[in-house]
FIPAVEX-581617 format. One line per field, with one value per residue (C-alpha): x, z, y; residue number from 1. Coordinates in nm, 2 decimals. Layout:
<recs>
px	(X ...);
pz	(Z ...);
py	(Y ...);
kevo	(NUM ...);
</recs>
This chain:
<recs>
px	(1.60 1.38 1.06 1.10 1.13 0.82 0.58 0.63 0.42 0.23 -0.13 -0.26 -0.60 -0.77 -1.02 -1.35 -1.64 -2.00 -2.15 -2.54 -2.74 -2.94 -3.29 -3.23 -3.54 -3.89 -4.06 -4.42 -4.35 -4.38 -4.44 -4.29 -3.91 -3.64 -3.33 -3.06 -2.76 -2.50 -2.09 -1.80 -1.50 -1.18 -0.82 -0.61 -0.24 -0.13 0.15 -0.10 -0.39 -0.74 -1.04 -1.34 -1.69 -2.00 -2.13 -2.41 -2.52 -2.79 -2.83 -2.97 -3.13 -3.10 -2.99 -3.27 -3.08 -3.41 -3.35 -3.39 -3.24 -3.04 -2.70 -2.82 -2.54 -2.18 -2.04 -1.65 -1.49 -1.07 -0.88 -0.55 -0.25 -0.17 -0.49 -0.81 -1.12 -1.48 -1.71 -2.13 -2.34 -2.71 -2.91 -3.28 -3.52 -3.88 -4.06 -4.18 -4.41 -4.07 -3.91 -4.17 -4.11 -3.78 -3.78 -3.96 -3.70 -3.47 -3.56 -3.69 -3.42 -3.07 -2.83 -2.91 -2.67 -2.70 -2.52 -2.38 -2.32 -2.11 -1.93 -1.69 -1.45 -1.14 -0.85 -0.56 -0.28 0.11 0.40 0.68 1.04 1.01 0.65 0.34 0.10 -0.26 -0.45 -0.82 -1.03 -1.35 -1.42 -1.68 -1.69 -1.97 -1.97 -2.16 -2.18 -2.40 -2.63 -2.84 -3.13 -3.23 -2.93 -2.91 -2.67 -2.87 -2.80 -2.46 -2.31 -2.00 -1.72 -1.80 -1.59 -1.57 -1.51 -1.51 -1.88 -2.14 -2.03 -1.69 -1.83 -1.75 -1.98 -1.85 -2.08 -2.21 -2.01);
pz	(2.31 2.03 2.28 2.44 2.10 1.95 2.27 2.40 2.40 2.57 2.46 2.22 2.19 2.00 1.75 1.61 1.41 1.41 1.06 1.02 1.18 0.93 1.02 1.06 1.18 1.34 1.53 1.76 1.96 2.34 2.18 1.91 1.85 1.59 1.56 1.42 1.28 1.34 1.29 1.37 1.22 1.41 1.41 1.61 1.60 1.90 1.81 1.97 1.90 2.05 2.06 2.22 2.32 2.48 2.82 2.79 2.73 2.69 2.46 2.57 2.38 2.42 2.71 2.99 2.89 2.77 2.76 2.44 2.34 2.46 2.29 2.24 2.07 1.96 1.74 1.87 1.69 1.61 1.58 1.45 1.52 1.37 1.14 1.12 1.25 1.27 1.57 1.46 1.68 1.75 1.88 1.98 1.98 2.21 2.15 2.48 2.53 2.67 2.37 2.11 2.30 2.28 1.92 1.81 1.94 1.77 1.48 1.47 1.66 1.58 1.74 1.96 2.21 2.20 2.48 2.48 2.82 2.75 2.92 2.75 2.77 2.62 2.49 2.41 2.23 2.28 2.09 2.19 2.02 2.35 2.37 2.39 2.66 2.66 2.90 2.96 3.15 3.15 3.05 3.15 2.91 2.81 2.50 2.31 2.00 1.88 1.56 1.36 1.16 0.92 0.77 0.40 0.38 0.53 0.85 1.04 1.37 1.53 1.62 1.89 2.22 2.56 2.91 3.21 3.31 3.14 3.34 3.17 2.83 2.59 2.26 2.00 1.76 1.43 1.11);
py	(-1.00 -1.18 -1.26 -0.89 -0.75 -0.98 -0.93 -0.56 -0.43 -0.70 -0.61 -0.32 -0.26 -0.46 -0.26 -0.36 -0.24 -0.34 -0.41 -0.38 -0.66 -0.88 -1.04 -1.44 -1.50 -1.42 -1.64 -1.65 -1.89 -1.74 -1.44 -1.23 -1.25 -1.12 -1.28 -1.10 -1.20 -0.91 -0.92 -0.74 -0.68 -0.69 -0.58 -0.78 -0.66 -0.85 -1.14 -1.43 -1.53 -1.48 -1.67 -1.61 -1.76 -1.57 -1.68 -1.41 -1.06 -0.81 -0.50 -0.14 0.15 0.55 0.71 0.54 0.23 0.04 -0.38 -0.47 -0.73 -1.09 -1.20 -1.58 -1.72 -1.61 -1.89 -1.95 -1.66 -1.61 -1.31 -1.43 -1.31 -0.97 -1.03 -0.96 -1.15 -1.20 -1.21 -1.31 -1.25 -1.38 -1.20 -1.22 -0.89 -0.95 -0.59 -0.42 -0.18 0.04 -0.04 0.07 0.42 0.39 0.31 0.59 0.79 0.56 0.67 1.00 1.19 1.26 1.01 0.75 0.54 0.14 -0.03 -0.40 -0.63 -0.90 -1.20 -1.34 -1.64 -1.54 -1.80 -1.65 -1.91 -1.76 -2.01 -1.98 -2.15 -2.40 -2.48 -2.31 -2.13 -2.10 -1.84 -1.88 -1.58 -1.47 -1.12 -0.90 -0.58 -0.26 -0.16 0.09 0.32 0.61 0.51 0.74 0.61 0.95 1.15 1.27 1.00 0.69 0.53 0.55 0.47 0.57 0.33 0.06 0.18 -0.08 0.03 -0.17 0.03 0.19 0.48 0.49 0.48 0.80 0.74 0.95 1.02 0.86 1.01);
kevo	(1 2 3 4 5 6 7 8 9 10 11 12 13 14 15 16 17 18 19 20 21 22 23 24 25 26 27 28 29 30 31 32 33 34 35 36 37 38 39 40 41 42 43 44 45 46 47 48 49 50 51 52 53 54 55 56 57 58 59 60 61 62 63 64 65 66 67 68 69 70 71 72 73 74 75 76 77 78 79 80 81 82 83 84 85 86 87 88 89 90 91 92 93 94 95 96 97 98 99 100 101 102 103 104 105 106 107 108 109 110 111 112 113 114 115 116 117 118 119 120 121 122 123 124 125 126 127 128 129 130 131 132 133 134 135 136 137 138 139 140 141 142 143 144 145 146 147 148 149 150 151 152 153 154 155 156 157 158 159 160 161 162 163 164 165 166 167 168 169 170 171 172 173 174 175);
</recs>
């Protein structure tokens, strides 16, 4: 009754939000880069912990789904069990001519989608009174949220949302 009780359900979502990237770097070294630092704030309430490492990504701009941008690095990151975690990400920005186009719709119209790729390798820890069991699986996950760069308030996004496609994703919008 105790492990039923403690791991039913199995899995519930967990939740994250995207804080505002921060400029680590530029560079002009095979041309010009920006690399951002950008984190994420997550919720886990599952009873195990999870921890994860990217294998790679990409990130997307407005509705055409313009590359803009690689994930280069994410760090090892923990959620802990029933806590809350952080994922950093680094990620490098080479301007296109596409993008420029992209970003001035960025930031001169009302809300606009930015989309995530990611493959992750997920670790996920589970003790037990007997002993202990460790998972490893590699996660392939979209993700995407609605940002808005002129409001009377300043810049907002909406909450980051993952699917298993782009096609699945339901952006709901910046507040």
């Amino acid at each position: 009754a105790h492990l039923y009780s403690r791991f039913t359900p199995v899995y519930t979502d967990i939740t994250c939000k995207a804080e505002p990237a921060k400029v680590k770097g530029i560079s002009f070294k095979d041309g010009f880069t920006v690399v951002l630092d950008s984190s994420t704030s997550c919720d886990n309430p599952n009873p195990y912990t999870v921890e994860m490492t990217n294998l790679q990504g990409k990130v997307y701009m407005g509705k055409d789904m313009t590359p803009v941008a690689s994930v280069t690095e994410i760090p090892r990151s923990t959620l802990p069990a029933t806590g809350t975690g952080s994922i950093h990400t680094i990620v490098s920005v080479r301007p296109s001519g596409d993008m420029f186009g992209s970003l001035l719709d960025y930031i001169f119209s009302g809300q606009v989608p930015i989309y995530m790729e990611n493959k992750m390798q997920l670790v996920i820890d589970i003790s037990f009174f007997f002993g202990k069991l460790s998972v490893n699986k590699e996660v392939h996950k979209h993700c995407g949220l609605n940002v808005q760069m002129l409001s009377f308030e300043g810049p907002k996004n909406g909450p980051l949302v993952c699917a298993s496609s782009f096609d699945q994703l339901i952006l709901p919008p910046s507040r």
